[in-house]
N, C-alpha and C positions, 0 to 999 in steps of 0.2 A: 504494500500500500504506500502510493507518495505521502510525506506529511510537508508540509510549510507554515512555517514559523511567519509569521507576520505581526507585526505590533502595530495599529494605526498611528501614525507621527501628527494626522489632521486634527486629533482630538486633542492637543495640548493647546489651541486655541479654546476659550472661553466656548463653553455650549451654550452660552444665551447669545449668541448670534447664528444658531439654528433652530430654527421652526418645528418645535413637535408636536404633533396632535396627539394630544394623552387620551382623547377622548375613544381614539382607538387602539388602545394599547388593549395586548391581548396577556389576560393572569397566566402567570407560570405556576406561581406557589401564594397559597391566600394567607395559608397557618403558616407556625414556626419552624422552620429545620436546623435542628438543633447538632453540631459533631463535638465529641467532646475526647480526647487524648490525653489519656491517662501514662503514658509511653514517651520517655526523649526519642520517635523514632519518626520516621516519615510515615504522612499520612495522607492518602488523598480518597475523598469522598464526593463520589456523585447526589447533588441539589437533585437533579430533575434534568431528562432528555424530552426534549420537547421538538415535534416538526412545525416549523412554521414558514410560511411565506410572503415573505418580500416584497413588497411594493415600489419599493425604494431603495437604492444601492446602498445608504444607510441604515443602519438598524441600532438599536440598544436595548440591554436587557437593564432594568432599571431593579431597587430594592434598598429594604436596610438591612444595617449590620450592628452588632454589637458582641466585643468577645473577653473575654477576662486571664490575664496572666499566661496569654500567648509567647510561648518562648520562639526565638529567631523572626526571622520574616515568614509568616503565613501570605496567603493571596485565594481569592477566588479567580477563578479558570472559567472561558468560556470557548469551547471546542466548535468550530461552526465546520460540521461535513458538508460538503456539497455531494451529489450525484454522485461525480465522476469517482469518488473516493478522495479525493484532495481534503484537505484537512489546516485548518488553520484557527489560531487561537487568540484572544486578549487575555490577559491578566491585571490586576490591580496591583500593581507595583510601583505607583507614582509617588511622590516626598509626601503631599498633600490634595486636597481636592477629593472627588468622589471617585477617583482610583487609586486611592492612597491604601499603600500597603495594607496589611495587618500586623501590630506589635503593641504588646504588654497589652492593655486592660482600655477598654473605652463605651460610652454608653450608645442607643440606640444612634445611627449616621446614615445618610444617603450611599450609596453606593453607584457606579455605572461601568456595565464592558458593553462597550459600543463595536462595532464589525463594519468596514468599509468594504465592500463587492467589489469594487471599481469598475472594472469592464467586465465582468461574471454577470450574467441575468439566469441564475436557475429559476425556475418555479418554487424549489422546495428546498431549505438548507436545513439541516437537521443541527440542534442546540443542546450540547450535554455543558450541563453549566454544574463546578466543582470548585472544592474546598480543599486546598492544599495546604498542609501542615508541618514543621520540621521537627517540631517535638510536642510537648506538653502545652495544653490551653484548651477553652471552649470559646465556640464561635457561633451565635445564631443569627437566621435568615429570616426575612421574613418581605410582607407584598412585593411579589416579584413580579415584577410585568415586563414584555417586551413589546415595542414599537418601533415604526419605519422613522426616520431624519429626513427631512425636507433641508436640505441647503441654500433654497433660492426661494426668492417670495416675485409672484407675477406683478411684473409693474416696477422691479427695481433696477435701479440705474446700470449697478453692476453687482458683482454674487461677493460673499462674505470671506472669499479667500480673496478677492480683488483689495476689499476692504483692509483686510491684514496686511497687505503686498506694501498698500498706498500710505495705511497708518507706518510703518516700518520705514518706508522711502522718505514719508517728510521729516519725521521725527530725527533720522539719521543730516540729512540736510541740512534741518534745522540748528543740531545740533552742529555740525559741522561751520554753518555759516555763523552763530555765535559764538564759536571757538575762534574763528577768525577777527571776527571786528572786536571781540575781546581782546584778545593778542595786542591788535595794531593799535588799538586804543589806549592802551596800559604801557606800547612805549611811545607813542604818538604824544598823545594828550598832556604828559607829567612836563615836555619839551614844549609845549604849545604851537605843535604843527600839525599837518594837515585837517586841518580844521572842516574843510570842505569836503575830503573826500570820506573824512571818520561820518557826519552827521550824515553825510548820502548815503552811506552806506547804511545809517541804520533805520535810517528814514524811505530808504528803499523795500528792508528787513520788517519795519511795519506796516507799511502797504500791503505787501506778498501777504502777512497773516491776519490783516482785517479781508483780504480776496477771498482768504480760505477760510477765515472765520464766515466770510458773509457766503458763500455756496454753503458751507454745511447747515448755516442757520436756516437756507432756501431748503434745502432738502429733507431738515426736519419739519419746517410748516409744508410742507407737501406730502408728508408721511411717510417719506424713504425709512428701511429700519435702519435701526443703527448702526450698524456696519459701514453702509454709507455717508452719515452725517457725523458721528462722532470723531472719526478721526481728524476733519477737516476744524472740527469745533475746537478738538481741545489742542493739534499744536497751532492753530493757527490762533485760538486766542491767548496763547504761552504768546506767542511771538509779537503778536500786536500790544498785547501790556509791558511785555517786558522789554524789548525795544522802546518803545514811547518811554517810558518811565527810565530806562537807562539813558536816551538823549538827554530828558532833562539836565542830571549829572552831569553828561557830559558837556553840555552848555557851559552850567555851573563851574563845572572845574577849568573850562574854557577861559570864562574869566577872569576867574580867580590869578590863574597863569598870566594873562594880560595885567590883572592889576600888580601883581608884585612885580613886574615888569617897567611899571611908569613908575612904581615905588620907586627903583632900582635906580632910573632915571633921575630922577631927583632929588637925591643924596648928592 
C-alpha cells in the first residue's frame, strides 16, 4: 500500500479568513471518548472511522479536548484514505492554537485536523481519526464534527491566500522603506541637511499609506471580507500616522539645527 505523509503548511494562516458552514457539519462523535494509559509505553487509539464526502477540497474535523498529566508529546491523528489506497495524514502538533500538541494536564479546548485534497476530487475519503500517546496520561474527546472549507467568498476582489501574499508584500516594504528614511534621517537631520529630500520622502511614505488606508477603508464599506481590507487598513494606517507624526519631529528638529546655527553666528 502507498502511504504519504503530508502536513497542510495553508492552515498556519488564521482560519477566520475561511468561510465555514457549520451548519452543515456532519457529527462524528456526540458522547465522550475517553483513552487512558496506564503504561510509559506507546499508545495509539482509534476515535472513530468514519466515510465521508467532500464537497470541497477542504475539509476539517473539528472537537474538544481535555487531558490530565500526559507524559511527552501526545497528538491526535487524522488518516484520510482515498480510493486509490493512498493515504495521508494531519496531526496536532503545532506550539499553540487549535492544533497545539498534547502535554501535561489542561481543561476542556477547541481542537482542529483540517485535510487539503488539492487537485484529488474522490467522491469518498474514508477518516480514521486517532489518539496517539508516548507514555502515561488521559485524554478525552468529545462533539466531533466534520465539515467542507470554502476558501473564496463570490463577489471578492481576490481569495485569502492573495490577501496573505499582499499583507506580507506591504508590510515587508513598509518596513523596508522606514528602515531607510530612518537611517538617512538620523545622519541627515543631526547635520541639518537634506532637508528637502528627508520630508519628500516621508511625505511621499504618507501618501502611499492614506492610498492604502483609503482602498481598504472602500473595500470594507462594500463588504469585501477581511482578507481583503484589512491588510491595506492596518499597514497603511501604521504608515500614514507614523510618517505624518514623525515629519512633524523632523521639522522640529529641523529647526532646532537652524536655530543653534544663527546662535552660532552671533557669538
Amino acid at each position: 500500500m502507498r502511504t504519504n505523509s503530508i502536513f497542510v503548511a495553508v492552515f498556519i494562516l488564521s482560519t477566520s479568513s475561511l468561510v465555514l458552514a457549520d451548519d452543515k457539519a456532519m457529527p462524528v462523535l456526540d458522547g465522550v471518548f475517553k483513552v487512558e494509559n496506564e503504561q510509559s509505553v506507546w499508545n495509539s487509539e482509534t476515535v472513530k472511522t468514519v466515510e465521508y464526502h467532500p464537497a470541497s477540497p477542504i475539509y476539517v474535523v473539528r472537537g474538544r479536548v481535555q487531558y490530565q498529566n500526559v507524559e511527552g508529546i501526545a497528538y491526535l491523528e487524522m488518516w484520510n484514505i482515498l480510493p486509490d489506497g493512498s493515504r495521508y495524514f494531519s496531526r496536532t502538533l503545532g506550539e499553540y492554537g487549535t492544533m497545539q500538541k498534547i502535554q501535561g494536564t489542561s481543561g476542556w479546548r477547541e481542537f482542529e485536523l483540517p485535510f487539503n485534497l488539492m487537485d484529488q476530487k474522490p467522491g469518498t475519503v474514508t477518516l480514521e481519526i486517532n489518539v496517539v500517546m508516548p507514555g502515561k496520561g488521559t485524554i478525552e474527546l468529545s462533539g466531533i464534527t466534520v465539515s467542507d472549507i470554502q476558501t473564496s467568498v463570490a463577489g471578492e476582489w481576490f481569495s485569502s491566500r492573495m490577501g496573505g501574499m499582499a499583507g506580507g508584500i506591504l508590510g515587508s516594504l513598509a518596513g523596508i522603506y522606514g528602515g531607510l528614511v530612518g537611517g538617512l534621517s538620523g545622519f541627515l537631520v543631526p547635520r541639518g541637511k537634506g532637508r528637502r529630500w528627508i520630508t519628500g520622502l516621508f511625505i511621499f511614505g504618507a501618501i502611499m499609506g492614506v492610498l492604502q488606508l483609503a482602498f481598504g477603508l472602500t473595500a470594507l464599506i462594500l463588504g469585501q471580507p477581511w482578507h481583503v481590507w484589512y491588510p491595506f487598513v492596518l499597514v497603511g494606517g501604521l504608515l500614514a500616522v507614523i510618517l505624518t507624526s514623525s515629519l512633524l519631529s523632523i521639522n522640529k528638529a529641523y529647526a532646532q539645527v537652524e536655530l543653534r546655527k544663527m546662535q552660532a553666528l552671533d557669538m
